[in-house]
N, C-alpha and C positions, 0 to 999 in steps of 0.2 A: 537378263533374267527378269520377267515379270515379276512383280509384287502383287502378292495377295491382298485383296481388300477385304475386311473386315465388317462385318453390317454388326453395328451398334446393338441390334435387339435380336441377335440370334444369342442365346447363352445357351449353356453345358447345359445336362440336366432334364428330367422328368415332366412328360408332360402329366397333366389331370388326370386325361382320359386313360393314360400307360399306368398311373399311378393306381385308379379305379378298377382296373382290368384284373392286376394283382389282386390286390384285396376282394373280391370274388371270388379269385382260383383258392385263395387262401382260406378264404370263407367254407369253400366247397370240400375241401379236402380235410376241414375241422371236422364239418359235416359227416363226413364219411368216416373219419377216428370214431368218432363221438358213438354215432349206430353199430358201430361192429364192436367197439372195446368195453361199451357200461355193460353190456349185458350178462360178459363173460366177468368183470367183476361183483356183479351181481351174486353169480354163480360161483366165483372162488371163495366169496364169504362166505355163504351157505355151505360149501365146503369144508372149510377152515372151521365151522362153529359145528359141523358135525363129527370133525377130529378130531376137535376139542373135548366132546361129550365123549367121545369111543376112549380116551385114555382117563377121562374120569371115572367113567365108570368101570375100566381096570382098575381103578388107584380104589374104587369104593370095594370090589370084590375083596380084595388083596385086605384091606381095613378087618372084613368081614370075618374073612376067616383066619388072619389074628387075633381078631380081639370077639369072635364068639358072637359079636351083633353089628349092624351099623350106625353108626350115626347119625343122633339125633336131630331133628329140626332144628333145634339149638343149636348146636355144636356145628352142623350144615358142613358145607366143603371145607372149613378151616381146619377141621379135624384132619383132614390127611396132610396139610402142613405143621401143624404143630398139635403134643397133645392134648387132649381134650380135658378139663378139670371134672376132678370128681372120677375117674378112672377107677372100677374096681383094682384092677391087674395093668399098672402102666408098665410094668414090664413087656409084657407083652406087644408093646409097640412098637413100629418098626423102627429101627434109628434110622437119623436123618428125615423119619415122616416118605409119606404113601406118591409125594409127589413136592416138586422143589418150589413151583410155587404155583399160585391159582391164579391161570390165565382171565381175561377179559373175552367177553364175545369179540365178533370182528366189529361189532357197533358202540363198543366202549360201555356195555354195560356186564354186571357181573352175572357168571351160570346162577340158575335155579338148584334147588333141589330141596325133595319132599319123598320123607318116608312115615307110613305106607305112601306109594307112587296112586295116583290116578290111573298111570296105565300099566304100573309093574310092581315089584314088590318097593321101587325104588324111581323116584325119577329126577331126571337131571336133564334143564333145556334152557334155553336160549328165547327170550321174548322176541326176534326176531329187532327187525329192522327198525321197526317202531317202537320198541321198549314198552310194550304193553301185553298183557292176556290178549290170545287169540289173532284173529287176523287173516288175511289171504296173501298169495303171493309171496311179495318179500318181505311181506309184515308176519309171514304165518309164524307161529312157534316154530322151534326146532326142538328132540329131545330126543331121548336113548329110544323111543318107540318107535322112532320112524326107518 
């Protein structure tokens, strides 16, 4: 039975250029996550921060016509979690509060809200991605007017 010779400088294993080749397919295929998937998270925030305003602004309605007015700038959204001091009528209050607790935009900053509204009798929005007044795109406001 013949014996197999061995050559010294063959070993197991990866060359460079097999190694290179991957890391391109790998590269390409991040590529491709990257352009299909941010855009639609882009879009689920802006989603999520206008869901957010649509049950705020139930929890301010519901406030309203409890307690005969809304809440003041002061008092702001905290008033549907807990009640508000200085209450003519806190009976009048709903137990347990208008809403359990006051969500975050999807960008980690807290809703707006301004009564008289700019654009309603009431407003309530989201400085966007940027955390600033104003903006385009994904920076623009979000609020109950849109």
């Amino acid at each position: 039975m013949p014996r197999q010779i061995r050559h010294p400088h063959a070993e197991a294993g990866f060359t460079l250029l097999e190694l290179m080749v991957v890391i391109v397919i790998l590269g390409l295929l991040a590529t491709v996550v990257m352009v299909n998937v941010l855009p639609s998270q882009d879009r689920a925030m802006k989603e999520k921060a206008r869901a957010d305003i649509s049950v705020l602004e139930q929890s301010i309605e519901g406030y309203r016509l409890d307690n005969f007015a809304f809440p003041t700038n002061e008092q702001g959204l905290q008033a549907l979690v807990t009640p508000p001091a200085g209450m003519t009528r806190p009976d009048r209050y709903r137990e347990g509060g208008y809403i359990r607790r006051l969500p975050q935009d999807p960008w980690g900053n807290p809703y707006q809200y301004a009564v008289p509204g700019e654009k309603g009798r009431f407003d309530i929005y989201s400085f966007g991605a940027d955390g600033r007044k104003g903006g385009e795109g994904d920076d623009a406001d979000i609020g109950n007017w849109s």
